[in-house]
Residue, then its C-alpha position, 0 to 999 in steps of 0.5 A: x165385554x164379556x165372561x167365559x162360561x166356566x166363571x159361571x160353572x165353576x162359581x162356588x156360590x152356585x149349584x151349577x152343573x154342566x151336561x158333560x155330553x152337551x160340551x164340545x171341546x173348548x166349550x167352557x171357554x166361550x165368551x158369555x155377554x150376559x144372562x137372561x131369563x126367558x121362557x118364551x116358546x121360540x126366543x130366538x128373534x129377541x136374543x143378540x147372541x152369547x147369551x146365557x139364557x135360563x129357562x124352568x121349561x114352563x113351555x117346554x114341548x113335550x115332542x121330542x121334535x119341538x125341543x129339536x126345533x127349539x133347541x136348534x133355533x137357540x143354537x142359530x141364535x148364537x146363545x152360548x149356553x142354555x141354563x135349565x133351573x130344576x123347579x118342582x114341581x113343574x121339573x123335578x129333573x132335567x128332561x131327557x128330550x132336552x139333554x138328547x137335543x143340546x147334545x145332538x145341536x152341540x148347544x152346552x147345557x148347564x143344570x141350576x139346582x133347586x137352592x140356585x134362583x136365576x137372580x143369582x145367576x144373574x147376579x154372578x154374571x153381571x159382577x163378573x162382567x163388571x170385574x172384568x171391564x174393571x180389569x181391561x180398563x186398568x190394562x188400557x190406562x197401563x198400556x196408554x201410560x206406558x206407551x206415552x212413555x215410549x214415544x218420547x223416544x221415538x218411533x222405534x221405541x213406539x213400535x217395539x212398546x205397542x208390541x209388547x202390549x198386544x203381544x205381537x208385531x208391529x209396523x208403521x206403514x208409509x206411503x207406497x208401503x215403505x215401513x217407517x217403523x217396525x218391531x218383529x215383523x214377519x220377513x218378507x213383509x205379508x204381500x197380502x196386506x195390500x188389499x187390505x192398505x188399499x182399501x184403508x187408504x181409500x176410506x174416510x174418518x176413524x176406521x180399521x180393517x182386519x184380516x186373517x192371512x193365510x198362516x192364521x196370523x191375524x192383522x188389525x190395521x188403521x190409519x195414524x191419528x189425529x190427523x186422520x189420513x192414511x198417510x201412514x197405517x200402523x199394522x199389528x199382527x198376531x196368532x190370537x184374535x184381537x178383543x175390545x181392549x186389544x183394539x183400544x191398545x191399538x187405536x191409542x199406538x195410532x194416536x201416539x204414532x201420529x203426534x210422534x212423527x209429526x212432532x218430528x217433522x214439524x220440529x225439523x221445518x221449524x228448526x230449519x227456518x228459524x236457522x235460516x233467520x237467525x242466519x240472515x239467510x230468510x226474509x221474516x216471512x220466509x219461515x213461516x212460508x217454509x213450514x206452513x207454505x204459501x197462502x193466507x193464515x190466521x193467528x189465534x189469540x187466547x186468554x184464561x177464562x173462568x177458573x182458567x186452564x189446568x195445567x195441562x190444557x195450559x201446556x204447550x203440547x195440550x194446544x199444539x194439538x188442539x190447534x193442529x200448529x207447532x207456532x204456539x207462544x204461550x204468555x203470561x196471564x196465562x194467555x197464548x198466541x198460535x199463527x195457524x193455516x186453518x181455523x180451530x172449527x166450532x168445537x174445537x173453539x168450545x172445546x178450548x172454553x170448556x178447558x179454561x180458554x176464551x179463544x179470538x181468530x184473526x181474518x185470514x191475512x198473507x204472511x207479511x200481514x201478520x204482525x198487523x193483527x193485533x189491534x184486530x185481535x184487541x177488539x175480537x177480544x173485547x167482542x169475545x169478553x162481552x159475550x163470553x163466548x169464542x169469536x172468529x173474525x170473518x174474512x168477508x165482512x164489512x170491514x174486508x171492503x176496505x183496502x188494507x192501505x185505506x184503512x190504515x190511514x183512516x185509523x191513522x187520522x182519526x186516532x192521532x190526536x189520542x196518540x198524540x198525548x201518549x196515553x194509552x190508557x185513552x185507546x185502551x179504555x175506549x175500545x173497552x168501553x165501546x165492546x161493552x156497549x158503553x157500559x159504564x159499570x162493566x168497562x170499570x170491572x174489565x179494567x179494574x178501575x172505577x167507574x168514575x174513572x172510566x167516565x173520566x178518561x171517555x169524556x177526555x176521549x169525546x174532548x180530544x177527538x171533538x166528538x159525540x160518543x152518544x151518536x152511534x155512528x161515530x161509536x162506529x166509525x172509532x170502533x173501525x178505526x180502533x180494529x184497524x190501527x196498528x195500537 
């Protein structure tokens, strides 16, 4: 962020003048970062560049080619202005040494009177600097409001809002450059700007990449996010360079145009397939293989945590995206069901928790498989309530060495005899009970019964199954047989 000069020289509250010989056209426009005081013989290897740096000339040369040499280094430097403070009785006026050099170097000299300390200088330039982050802030937030608006209308309304916001044209390249929206793009098309798609599409990550073209027009272009590839590229061009904020403004288009053209596609294979099956055109599997394609996926469970979600991480758009999947049930509770390709990575999980969801995933299961998850999806979420963290299910552990068949017989064997007297209760609060290490007190919170209680139904538990739950491996084996039935 930064301040013209101008806002300092035409600050009422200061004494500053600026040495008319010493300003080039435009000068009073350049951009000021911040000001600094320093009264160092030669500053130029400490500065960063659009300073405006102040100065008493406490070791100011006398040689009119030291302060050529000075001056020089400052303008290389790339200070935009040098403020000389009048402070008798070291200067009681500007040096003339000093005019001649800023004006032969083209360096703007600015002379503080005698009443203005450089702390009001400084003073005014940071609350300028504040004011005016405050104000590219609030243009931001406008344009992010405002443009949220307008992808609900589609691309075309997308295109034609981001445009008028950084005033200037705007295009959403596909792949071999195909415009897939657009609003006032030059005719043809700048041929120029392949080199530049070329070199996007060959990058990684978040990243853009400017031009200027030939006409003076200048162009930012990046790819649409959040799925981060260049697919497709959204391109703005002006006459005007871009800033800090118009770069802001664009990034949140690309974000925008990402969601709304994905959300179209994804809605278009999603309402095709379920067709389909409503139809009795498909197998079951069938829209699920249709939108995603063939392979293994994993479901993902989620229950409130905490003080639970806000209403807008509980919303259906807010995972959608987090999940990066439009198969998104969500439940009362609330809780949420997602059948995903790939897994929500380590942040992604903790980001869900730090929103108000406790996330459990599923091995990785083929299509078919899918509505026999959720015994494993019940133990994953006892396993994650008692550690209080997100848990993913590995597809390589123990219980992988087990065939699926197997396993279900097993399950089916050992667990009959509970089933058999039709109280669910019994499974339920065994697998709790078990999760939380045989944790009396614990398993009553859970389930919201007394302890007494969760004594009650385990002891019937050991005397149905004729077993002894104080042996671990039989805690164990029913820990197994509980993931894998299909309860």
């Amino acid at each position: 962020m930064n301040i013209p000069l101008q806002a300092v020289v035409g600050n009422s509250e200061l004494s500053v003048e600026a040495v008319r010989e010493t300003l080039r056209p435009g000068a009073l426009d350049l951009p000021v970062r911040w000001a600094h005081v320093c009264e160092l013989r030669d500053p130029s290897p400490y500065l960063l560049g659009e300073e405006l740096l102040l100065t008493a000339g406490v070791n100011l040369p006398a040689e009119q080619s030291e302060v050529d040499r000075y001056v020089r280094g400052l303008r290389a430097a790339g200070i935009t202005a040098l403020g000389f403070g009048i402070t008798p009785p070291l200067h009681e006026e500007l040096p003339g040494t000093l005019r001649r050099a800023c004006a032969r170097a083209g360096l703007p000299l600015l002379v503080i009177g005698v009443r203005t300390p450089f702390i009001a200088v400084n003073r005014v330039v940071a609350v300028a600097l504040a004011e005016a982050t405050q104000r590219e802030q609030r243009r931001i937030t406008q344009a992010r409001e405002a443009l949220t608006r307008a992808a609900a209308g589609g691309l075309a309304e997308l295109a034609r809002g981001l445009a008028k916001h950084v005033s200037g044209w705007v295009a959403l390249v596909g792949q071999k450059d195909a415009l897939a929206a657009e609003h006032g793009v030059p005719v043809p098309f700048p041929p120029e700007l392949g080199e530049l798609f070329a070199r996007l599409r060959g990058g990684s990550g978040i990243r853009s990449a400017t031009t200027e073209l030939p006409d003076g027009t200048f162009v930012v272009a990046q790819p649409v996010y959040p799925q981060a590839t260049a697919a497709h590229l959204v391109v703005v061009g002006r006459r005007a360079r871009f800033d800090g904020t118009d770069r802001a403004i664009v990034a949140v288009g690309a974000a925008l145009f990402g969601l709304a053209s994905r959300a179209g596609s994804d809605t278009a294979g999603l309402g095709g397939a379920v067709t389909a099956l409503v139809l009795a055109e498909r197998t079951p599997a069938a829209p699920l293989e249709d939108l995603l394609g063939g392979g293994e996926y994993r479901v993902v469970a989620g229950t409130a945590h905490g003080a639970g979600p806000g209403d807008v991480a509980a919303g259906y758009d807010w995972l959608r995206t987090r999940l990066d999947t439009p198969l998104v049930e969500l439940k009362p509770g609330p809780r949420f069901t997602a059948v995903v390709r790939n897994p929500p990575d380590a942040r992604a999980r903790e980001e869900l928790l730090a929103a108000g969801w406790l996330v459990v995933v599923s091995a990785p299961h083929p299509a078919e498989r899918l509505p026999d998850t959720a015994a494993e999806l019940a133990a994953l979420e006892q396993r994650a309530l008692v550690l209080g963290r997100p848990v993913l299910a590995e597809g390589d552990g123990l219980a992988a060495l087990v065939p699926p068949g197997h396993a279900a017989d097993y399950a089916e064997r050992t667990l009959a005899p509970l089933r058999a007297l039709g109280d669910d209760s019994l499974l339920d609060t065994l697998r709790t009970w078990l999760a939380h290490h045989g944790g009396w007190d614990r398993t009553a919170s859970t389930l919201g019964v007394h302890r007494n209680s969760v004594r009650h139904r385990i002891g019937r538990v050991e005397r149905v199954l004729g077993v002894d739950l104080a042996d671990p491996e039989t805690r164990m084996e029913l820990w197994f047989a509980l993931r894998w039935a299909g309860h």
